[in-house]
ZAVODREN-208092 format. One line per 5 residues: number of its first residue (from 1); their letters; for each residue x, y, z of C-alpha. Coordinates in steps of 0.001 Angstrom, whole numbers, padded with zeros to 6 digits. Layout:
NUM	a	X:Y:Z ~ ...
This chain:
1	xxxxx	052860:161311:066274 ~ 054776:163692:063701 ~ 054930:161977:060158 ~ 058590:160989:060485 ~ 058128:158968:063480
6	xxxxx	055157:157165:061783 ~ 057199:156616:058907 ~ 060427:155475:061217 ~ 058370:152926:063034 ~ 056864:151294:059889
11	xxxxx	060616:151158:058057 ~ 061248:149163:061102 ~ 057963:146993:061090 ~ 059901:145539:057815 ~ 062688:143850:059233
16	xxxxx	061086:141860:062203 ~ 058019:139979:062984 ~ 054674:142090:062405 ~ 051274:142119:063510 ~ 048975:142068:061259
21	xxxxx	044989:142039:060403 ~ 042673:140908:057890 ~ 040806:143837:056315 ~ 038036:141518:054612 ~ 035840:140357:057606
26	xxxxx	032176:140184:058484 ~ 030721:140254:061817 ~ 028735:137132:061479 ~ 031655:135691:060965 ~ 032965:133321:063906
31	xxxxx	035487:136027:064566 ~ 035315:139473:063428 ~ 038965:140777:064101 ~ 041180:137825:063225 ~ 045162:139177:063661
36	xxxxx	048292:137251:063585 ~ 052377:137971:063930 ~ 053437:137724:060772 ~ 057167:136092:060118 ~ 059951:138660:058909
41	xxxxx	060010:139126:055206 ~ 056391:138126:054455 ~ 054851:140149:052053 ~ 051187:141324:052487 ~ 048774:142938:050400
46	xxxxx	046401:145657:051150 ~ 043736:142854:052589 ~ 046729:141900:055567 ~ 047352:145789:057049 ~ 049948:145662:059594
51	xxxxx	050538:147592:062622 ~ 053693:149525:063186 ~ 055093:150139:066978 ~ 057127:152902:067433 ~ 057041:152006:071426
56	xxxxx	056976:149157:073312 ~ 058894:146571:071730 ~ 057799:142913:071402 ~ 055923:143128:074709 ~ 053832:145712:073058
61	xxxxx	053271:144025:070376 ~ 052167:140503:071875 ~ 049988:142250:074300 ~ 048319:144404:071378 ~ 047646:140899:069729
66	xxxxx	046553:139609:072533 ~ 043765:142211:072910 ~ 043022:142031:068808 ~ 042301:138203:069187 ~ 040455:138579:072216
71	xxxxx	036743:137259:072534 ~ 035770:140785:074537 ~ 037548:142925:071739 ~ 035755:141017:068868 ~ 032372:141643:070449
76	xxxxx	032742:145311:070471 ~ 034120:144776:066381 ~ 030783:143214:065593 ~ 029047:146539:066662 ~ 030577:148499:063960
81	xxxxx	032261:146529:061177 ~ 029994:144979:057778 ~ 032469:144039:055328 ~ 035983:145419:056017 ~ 037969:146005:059275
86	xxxxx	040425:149089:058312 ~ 042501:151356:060138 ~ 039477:154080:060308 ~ 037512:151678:062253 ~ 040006:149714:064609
91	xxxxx	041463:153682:065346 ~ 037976:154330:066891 ~ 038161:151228:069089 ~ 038347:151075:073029 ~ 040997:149048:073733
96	xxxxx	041280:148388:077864 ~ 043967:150089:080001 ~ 045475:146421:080884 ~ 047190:147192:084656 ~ 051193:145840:084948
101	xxxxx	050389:142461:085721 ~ 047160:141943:083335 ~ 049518:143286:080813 ~ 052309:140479:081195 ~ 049859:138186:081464
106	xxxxx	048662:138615:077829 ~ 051456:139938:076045 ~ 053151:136401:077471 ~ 050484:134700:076486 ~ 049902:136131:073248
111	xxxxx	053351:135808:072487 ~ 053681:132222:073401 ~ 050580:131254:071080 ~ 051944:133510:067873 ~ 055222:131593:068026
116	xxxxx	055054:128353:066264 ~ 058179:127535:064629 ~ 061402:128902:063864 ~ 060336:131918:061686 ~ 059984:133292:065211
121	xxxxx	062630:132752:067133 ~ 063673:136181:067404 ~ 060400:137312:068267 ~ 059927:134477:071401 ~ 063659:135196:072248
126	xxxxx	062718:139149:073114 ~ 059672:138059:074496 ~ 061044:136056:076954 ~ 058670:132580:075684 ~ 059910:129378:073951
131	xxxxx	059312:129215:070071 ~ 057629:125891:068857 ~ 054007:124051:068856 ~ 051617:124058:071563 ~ 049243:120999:072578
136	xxxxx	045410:121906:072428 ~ 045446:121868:075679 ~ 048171:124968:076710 ~ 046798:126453:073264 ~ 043304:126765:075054
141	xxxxx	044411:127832:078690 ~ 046465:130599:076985 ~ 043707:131575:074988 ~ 041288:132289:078157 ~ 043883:133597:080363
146	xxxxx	043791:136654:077458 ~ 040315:136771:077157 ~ 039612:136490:081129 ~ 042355:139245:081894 ~ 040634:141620:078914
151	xxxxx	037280:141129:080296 ~ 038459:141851:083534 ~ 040536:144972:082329 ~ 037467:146755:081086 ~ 035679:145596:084335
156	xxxxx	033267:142770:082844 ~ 031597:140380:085363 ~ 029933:136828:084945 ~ 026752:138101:083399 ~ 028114:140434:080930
161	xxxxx	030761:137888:080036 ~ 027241:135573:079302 ~ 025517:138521:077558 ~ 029339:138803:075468 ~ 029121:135072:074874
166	xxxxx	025282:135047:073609 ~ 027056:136574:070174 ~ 029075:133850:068917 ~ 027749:130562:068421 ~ 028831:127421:070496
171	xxxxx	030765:125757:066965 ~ 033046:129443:067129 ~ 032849:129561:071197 ~ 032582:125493:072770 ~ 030422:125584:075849
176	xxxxx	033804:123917:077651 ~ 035715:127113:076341 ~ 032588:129027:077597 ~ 033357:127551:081205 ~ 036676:127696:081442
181	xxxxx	037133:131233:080555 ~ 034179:132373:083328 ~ 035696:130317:085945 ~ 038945:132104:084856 ~ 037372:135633:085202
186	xxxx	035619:134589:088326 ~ 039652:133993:090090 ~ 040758:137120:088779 ~ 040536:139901:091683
C-alpha cells in the first residue's frame, strides 16, 4: 500500500473501535496471540499495537480477530514467537483464505464475542450482532464455531486438529472444549 493510504487508514483506526494485540507474549503461555477490539478513545502503549484496515470495514475486522484468537492460528504463533509478538512476525504469518460463508461465520462470531457493553455499540450495530454479555455457554459455542471454521479453512482434519490440541494443556484447552470443537469440524463439509 503507498504510505498515504497506510497513514489514512490508521488516522481512521482512531476514531472507532480497534483491534488490537499484546506485543509481550510467550509461547508457553496458554495463548500465544491474545487480541481484543479495543473501545474508541482507548489509549494504548507500544505493548497493545493495533491493526489499521484500510478495507473491509467492521466485517473485516471481526473476522481478522476471529482468526488472531483462534486455537489453529495460535499454534502456528508458538512456532516462531519467544518473548514478543510484533508486526515483523504476525506480517510473516499464514492466515487461511476463509471462503464467503466461513468468513461470515467468524467475523459474526468474532464480533458477537468482542462486544460486551455499550462502548461497542457502534461496532455490533455495523456488524449486524447485538452488543451486551454472553452466557458461558453461547461464549463457548462461538468460540469453536471460529476455531472449527479456521481449521477447516486451512484444510485441517480430526487428527491434525489432535496433533494441534497436544500443544496447549487441558487447564488452557478443557477436554469438553476439546470435543466440542472436533465434533464441530467433523459437520463442517
Amino acid at each position: 500500500m503507498p504510505r498515504e493510504a497506510r497513514r489514512a487508514a490508521v488516522r481512521d483506526e482512531l476514531e472507532r473501535a480497534r483491534v488490537a494485540f499484546r506485543d509481550v507474549t510467550n509461547r508457553t503461555n496458554s495463548r500465544t496471540v491474545i487480541a481484543c477490539l479495543v473501545p474508541p478513545g482507548v489509549l494504548l502503549t507500544d505493548k497493545a499495537p493495533y491493526l489499521a484496515f484500510p478495507r473491509g470495514g467492521v466485517r473485516g475486522q471481526a473476522a481478522a480477530l476471529g482468526v488472531l484468537n483462534s486455537l489453529p492460528f495460535d499454534w502456528q504463533a508458538r512456532r516462531f514467537v519467544e518473548t514478543n509478538l510484533g508486526y515483523f512476525l504476525l506480517d510473516g504469518f499464514v492466515v487461511p483464505a476463509l471462503d464467503d460463508p466461513a468468513f461470515e461465520a467468524v467475523a459474526t462470531a468474532a464480533a458477537r464475542l468482542s462486544v460486551v457493553d455499550d462502548r461497542f455499540a457502534v461496532f455490533a450495530r455495523e456488524a449486524g450482532v447485538a452488543c451486551g454479555p454472553l452466557d458461558p455457554a453461547e461464549r463457548a459455542r462461538l468460540r469453536v464455531e471460529i476455531d472449527a471454521r479456521v481449521a477447516r479453512a486451512w484444510n485441517l482434519d480430526a487428527a491434525d486438529l489432535e496433533l494441534l490440541l497436544a500443544d496447549f494443556t487441558h487447564r488452557a484447552v478443557p477436554s469438553a472444549y476439546r470435543s466440542a470443537l472436533l465434533a464441530r469440524l467433523q459437520e463442517l463439509p
